[in-house]
PDB file of N, CA, C and O in Angstrom, chain B, residues numbered from 101:
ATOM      1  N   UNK B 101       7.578  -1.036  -5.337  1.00  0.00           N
ATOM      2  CA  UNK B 101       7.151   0.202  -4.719  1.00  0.00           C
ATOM      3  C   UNK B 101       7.841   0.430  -3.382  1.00  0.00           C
ATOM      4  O   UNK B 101       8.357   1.511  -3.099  1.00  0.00           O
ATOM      5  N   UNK B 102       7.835  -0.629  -2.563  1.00  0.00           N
ATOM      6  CA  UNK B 102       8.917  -0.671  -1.457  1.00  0.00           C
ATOM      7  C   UNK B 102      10.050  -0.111  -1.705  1.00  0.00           C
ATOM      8  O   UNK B 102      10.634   0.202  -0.667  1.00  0.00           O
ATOM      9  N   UNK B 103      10.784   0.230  -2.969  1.00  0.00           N
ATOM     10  CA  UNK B 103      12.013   0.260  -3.066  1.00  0.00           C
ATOM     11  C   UNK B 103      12.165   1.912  -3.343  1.00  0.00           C
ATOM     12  O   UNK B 103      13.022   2.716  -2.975  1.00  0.00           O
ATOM     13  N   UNK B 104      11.514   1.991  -3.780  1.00  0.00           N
ATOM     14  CA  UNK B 104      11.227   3.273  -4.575  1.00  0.00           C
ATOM     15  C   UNK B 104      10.803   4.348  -2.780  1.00  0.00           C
ATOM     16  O   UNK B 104      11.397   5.300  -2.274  1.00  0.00           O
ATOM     17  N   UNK B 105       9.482   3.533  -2.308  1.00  0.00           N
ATOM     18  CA  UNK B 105       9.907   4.581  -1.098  1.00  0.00           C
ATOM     19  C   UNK B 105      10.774   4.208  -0.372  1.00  0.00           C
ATOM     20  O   UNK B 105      10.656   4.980   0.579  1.00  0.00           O
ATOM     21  N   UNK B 106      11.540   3.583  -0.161  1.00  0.00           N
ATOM     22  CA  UNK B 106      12.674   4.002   0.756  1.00  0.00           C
ATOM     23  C   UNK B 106      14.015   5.229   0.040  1.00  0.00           C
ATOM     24  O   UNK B 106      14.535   6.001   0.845  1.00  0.00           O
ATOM     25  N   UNK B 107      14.428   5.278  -1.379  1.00  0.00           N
ATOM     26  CA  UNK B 107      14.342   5.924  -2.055  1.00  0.00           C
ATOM     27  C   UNK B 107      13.779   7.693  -2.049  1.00  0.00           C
ATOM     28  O   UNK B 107      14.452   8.685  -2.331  1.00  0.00           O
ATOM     29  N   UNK B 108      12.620   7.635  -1.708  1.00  0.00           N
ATOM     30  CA  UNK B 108      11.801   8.843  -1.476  1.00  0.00           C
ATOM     31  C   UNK B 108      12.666   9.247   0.248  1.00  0.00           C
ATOM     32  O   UNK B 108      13.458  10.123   0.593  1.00  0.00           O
ATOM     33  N   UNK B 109      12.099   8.269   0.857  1.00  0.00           N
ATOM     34  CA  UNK B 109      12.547   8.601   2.148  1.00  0.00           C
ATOM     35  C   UNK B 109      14.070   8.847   2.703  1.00  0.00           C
ATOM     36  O   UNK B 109      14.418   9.229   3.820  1.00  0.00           O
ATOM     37  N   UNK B 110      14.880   8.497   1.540  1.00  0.00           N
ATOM     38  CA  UNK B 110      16.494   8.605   1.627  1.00  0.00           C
ATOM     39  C   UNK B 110      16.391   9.884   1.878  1.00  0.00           C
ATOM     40  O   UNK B 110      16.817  10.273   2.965  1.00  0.00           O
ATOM     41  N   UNK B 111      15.734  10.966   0.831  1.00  0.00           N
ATOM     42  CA  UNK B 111      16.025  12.020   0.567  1.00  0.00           C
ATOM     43  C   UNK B 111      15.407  13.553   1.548  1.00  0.00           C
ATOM     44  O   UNK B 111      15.579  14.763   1.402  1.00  0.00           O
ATOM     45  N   UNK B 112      14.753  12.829   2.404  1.00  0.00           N
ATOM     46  CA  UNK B 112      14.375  13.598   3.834  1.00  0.00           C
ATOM     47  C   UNK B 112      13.670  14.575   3.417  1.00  0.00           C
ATOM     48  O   UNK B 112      14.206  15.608   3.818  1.00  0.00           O
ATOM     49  N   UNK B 113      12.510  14.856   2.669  1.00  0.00           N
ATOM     50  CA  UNK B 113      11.932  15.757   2.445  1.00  0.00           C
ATOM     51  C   UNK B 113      10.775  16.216   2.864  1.00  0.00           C
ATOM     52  O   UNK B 113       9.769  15.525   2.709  1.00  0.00           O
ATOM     53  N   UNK B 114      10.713  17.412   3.446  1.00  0.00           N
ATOM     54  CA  UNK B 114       9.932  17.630   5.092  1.00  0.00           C
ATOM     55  C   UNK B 114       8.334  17.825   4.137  1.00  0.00           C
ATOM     56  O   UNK B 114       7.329  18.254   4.704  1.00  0.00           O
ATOM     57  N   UNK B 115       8.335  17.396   2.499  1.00  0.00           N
ATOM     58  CA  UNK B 115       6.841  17.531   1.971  1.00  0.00           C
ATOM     59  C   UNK B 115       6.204  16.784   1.645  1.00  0.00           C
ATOM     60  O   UNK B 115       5.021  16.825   1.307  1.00  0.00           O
ATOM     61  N   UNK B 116       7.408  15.425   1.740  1.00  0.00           N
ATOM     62  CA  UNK B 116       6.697  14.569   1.281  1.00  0.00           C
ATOM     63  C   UNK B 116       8.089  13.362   1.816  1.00  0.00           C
ATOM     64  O   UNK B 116       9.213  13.112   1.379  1.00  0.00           O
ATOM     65  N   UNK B 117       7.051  12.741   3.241  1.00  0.00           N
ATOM     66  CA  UNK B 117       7.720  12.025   3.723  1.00  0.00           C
ATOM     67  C   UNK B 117       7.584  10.429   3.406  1.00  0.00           C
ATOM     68  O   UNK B 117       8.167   9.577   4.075  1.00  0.00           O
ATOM     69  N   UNK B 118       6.856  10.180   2.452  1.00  0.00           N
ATOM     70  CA  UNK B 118       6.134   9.103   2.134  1.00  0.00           C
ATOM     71  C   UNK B 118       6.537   7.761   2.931  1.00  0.00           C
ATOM     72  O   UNK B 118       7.311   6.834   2.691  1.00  0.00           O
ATOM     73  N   UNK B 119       5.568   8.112   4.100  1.00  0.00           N
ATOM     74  CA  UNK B 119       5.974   7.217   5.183  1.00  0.00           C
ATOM     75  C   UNK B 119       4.480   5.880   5.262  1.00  0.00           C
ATOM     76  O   UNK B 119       4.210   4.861   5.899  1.00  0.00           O
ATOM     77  N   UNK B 120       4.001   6.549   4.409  1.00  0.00           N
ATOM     78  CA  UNK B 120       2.684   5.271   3.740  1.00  0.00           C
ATOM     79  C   UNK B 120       3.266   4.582   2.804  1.00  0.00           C
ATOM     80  O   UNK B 120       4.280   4.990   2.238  1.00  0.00           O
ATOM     81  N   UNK B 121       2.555   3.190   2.468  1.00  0.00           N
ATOM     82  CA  UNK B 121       2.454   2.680   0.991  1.00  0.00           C
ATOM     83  C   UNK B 121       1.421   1.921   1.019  1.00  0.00           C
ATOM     84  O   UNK B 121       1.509   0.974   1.800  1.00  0.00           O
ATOM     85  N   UNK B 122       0.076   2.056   0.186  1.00  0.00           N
ATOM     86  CA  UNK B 122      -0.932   1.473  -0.144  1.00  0.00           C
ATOM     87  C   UNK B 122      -0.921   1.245  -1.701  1.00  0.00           C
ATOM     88  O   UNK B 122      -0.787   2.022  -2.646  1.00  0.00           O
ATOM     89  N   UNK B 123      -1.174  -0.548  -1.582  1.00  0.00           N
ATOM     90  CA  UNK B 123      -1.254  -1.555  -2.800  1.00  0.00           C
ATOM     91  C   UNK B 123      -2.037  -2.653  -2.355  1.00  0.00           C
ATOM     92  O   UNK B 123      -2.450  -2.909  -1.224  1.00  0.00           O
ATOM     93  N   UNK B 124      -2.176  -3.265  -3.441  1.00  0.00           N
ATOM     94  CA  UNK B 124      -3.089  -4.214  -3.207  1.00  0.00           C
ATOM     95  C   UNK B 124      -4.310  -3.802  -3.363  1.00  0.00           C
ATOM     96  O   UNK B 124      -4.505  -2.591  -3.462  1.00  0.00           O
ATOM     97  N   UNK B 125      -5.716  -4.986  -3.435  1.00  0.00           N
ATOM     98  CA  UNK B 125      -6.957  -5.060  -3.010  1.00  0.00           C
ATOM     99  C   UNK B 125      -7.079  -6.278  -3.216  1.00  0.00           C
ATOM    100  O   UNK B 125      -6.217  -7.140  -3.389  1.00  0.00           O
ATOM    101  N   UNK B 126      -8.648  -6.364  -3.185  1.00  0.00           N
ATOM    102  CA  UNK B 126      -9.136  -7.863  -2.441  1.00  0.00           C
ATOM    103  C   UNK B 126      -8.287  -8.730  -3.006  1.00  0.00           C
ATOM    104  O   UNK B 126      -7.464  -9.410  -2.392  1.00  0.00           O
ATOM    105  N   UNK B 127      -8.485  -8.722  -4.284  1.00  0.00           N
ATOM    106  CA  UNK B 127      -7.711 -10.245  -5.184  1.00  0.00           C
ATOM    107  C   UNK B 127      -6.144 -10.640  -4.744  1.00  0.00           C
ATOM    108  O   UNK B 127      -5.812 -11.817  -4.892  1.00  0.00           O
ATOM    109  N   UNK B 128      -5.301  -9.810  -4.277  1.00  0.00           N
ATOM    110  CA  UNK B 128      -4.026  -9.639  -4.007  1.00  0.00           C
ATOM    111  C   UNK B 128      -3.726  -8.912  -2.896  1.00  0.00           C
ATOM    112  O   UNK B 128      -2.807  -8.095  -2.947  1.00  0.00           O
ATOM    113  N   UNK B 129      -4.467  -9.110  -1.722  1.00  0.00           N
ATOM    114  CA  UNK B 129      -4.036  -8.247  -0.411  1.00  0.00           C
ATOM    115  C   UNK B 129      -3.166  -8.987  -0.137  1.00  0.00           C
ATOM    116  O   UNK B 129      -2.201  -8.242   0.031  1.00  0.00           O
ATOM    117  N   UNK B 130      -2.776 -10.228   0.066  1.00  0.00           N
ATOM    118  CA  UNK B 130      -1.456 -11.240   0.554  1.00  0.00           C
ATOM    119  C   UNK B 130       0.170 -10.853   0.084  1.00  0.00           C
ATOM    120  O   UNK B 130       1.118 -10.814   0.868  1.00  0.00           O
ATOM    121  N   UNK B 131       0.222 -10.640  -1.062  1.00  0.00           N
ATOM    122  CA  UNK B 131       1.035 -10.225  -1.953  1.00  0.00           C
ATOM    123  C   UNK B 131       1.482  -8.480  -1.633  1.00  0.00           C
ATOM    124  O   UNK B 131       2.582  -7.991  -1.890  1.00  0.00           O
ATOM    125  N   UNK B 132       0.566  -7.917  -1.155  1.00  0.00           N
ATOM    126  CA  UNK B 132       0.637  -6.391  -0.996  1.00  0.00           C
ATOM    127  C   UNK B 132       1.519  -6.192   0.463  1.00  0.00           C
ATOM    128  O   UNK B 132       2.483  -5.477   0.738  1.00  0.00           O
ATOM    129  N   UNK B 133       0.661  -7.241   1.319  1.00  0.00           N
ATOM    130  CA  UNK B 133       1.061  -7.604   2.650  1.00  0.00           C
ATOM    131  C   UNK B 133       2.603  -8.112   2.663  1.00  0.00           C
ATOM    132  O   UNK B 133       3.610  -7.690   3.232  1.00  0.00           O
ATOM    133  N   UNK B 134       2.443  -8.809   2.106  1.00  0.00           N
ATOM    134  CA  UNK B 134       3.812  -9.654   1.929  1.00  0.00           C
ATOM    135  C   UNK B 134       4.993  -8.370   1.404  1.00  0.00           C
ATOM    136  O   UNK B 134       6.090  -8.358   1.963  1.00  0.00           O
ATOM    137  N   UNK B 135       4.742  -7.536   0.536  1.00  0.00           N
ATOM    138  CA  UNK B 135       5.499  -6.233  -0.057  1.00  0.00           C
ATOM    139  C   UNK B 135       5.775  -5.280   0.970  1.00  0.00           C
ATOM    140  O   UNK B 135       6.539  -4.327   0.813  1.00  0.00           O
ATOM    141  N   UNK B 136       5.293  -5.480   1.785  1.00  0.00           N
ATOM    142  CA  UNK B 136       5.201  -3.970   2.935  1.00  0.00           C
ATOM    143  C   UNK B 136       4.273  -2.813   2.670  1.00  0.00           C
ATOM    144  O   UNK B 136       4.527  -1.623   2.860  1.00  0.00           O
ATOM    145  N   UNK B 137       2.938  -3.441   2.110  1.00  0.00           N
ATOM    146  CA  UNK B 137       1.567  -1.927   2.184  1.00  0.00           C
ATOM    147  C   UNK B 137       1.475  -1.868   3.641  1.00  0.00           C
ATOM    148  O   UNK B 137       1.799  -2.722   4.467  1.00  0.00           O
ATOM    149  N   UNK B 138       0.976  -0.705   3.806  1.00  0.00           N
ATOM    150  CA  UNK B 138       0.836  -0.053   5.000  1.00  0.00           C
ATOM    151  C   UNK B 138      -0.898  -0.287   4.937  1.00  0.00           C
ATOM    152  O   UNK B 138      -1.661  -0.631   5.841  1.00  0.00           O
ATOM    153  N   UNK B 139      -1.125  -0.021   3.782  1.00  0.00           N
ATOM    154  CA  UNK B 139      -2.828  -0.013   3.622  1.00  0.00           C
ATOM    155  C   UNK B 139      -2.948  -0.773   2.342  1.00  0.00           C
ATOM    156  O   UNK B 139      -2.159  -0.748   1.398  1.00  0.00           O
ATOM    157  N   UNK B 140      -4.323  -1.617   2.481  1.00  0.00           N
ATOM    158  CA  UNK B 140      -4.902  -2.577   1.331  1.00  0.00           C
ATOM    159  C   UNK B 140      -5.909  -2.562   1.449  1.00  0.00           C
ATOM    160  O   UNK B 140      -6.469  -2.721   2.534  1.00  0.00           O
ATOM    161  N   UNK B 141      -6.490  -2.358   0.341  1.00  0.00           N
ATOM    162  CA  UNK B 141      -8.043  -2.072  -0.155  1.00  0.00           C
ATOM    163  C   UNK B 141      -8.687  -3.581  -0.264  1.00  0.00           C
ATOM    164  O   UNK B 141      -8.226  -4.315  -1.138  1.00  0.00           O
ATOM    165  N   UNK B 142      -9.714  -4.066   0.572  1.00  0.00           N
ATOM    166  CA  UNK B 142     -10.206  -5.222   0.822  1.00  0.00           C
ATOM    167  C   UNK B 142     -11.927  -5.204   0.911  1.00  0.00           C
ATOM    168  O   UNK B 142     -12.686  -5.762   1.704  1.00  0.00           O
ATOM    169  N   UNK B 143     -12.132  -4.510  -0.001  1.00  0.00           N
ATOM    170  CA  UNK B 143     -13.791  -3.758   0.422  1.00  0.00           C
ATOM    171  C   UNK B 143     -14.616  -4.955   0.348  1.00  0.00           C
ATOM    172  O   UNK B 143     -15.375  -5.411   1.203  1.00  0.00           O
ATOM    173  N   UNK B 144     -14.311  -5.435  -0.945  1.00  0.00           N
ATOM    174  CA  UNK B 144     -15.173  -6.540  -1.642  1.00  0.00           C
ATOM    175  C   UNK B 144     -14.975  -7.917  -0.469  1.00  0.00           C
ATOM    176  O   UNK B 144     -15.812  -8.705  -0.031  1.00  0.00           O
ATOM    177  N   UNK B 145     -13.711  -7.805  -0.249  1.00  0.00           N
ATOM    178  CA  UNK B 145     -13.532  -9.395   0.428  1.00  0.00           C
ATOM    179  C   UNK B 145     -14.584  -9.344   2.051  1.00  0.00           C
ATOM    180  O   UNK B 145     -14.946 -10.302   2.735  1.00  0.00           O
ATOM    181  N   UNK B 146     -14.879  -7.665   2.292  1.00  0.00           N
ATOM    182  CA  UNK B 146     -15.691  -7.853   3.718  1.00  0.00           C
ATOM    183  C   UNK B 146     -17.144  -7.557   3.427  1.00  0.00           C
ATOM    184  O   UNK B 146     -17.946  -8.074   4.206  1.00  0.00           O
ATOM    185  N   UNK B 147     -17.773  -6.588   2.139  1.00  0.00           N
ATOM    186  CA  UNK B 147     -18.998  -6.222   2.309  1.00  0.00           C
ATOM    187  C   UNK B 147     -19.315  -7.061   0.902  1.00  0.00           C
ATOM    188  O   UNK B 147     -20.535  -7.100   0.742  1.00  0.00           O
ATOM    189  N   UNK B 148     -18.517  -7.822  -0.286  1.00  0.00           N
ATOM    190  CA  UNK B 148     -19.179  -8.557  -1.176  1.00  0.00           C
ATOM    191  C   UNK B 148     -18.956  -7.423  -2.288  1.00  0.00           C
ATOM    192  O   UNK B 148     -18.551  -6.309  -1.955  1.00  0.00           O
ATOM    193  N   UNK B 149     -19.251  -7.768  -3.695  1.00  0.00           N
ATOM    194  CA  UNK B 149     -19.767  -6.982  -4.876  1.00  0.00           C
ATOM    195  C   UNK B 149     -20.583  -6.314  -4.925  1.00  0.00           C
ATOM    196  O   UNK B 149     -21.656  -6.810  -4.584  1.00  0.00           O
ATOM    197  N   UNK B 150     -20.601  -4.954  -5.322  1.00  0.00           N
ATOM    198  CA  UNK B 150     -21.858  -4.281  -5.433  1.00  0.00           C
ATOM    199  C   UNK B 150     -22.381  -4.683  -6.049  1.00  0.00           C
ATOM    200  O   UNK B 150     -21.635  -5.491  -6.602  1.00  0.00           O
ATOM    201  N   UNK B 151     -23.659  -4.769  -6.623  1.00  0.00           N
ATOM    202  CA  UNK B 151     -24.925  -4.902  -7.458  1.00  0.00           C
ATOM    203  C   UNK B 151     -25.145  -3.815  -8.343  1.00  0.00           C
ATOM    204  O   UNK B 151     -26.136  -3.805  -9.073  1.00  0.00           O
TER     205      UNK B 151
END
């Protein structure tokens, strides 16, 4: 996904600058981190499983 937006971002497009990348969650935030997410979904690893 890293690759792909830089890719996006080659192409300078004032609509879509895709200057985010969110991947990952709890099970694999390290791996997401390690990829270059900007944002990782970690809900479970701070408030637990819902019920």
């Amino acid at each position: 996904l890293k690759e792909k937006q830089s890719e996006i971002q080659a192409l300078n497009l004032s609509y879509a600058p895709c200057t985010e990348l969110s991947m990952g969650m709890s099970n694999d935030y390290q791996l997401a981190a390690e990829a270059g997410a900007s944002f990782v979904r970690i809900g479970t690893k701070l408030v637990g499983k819902e019920e």
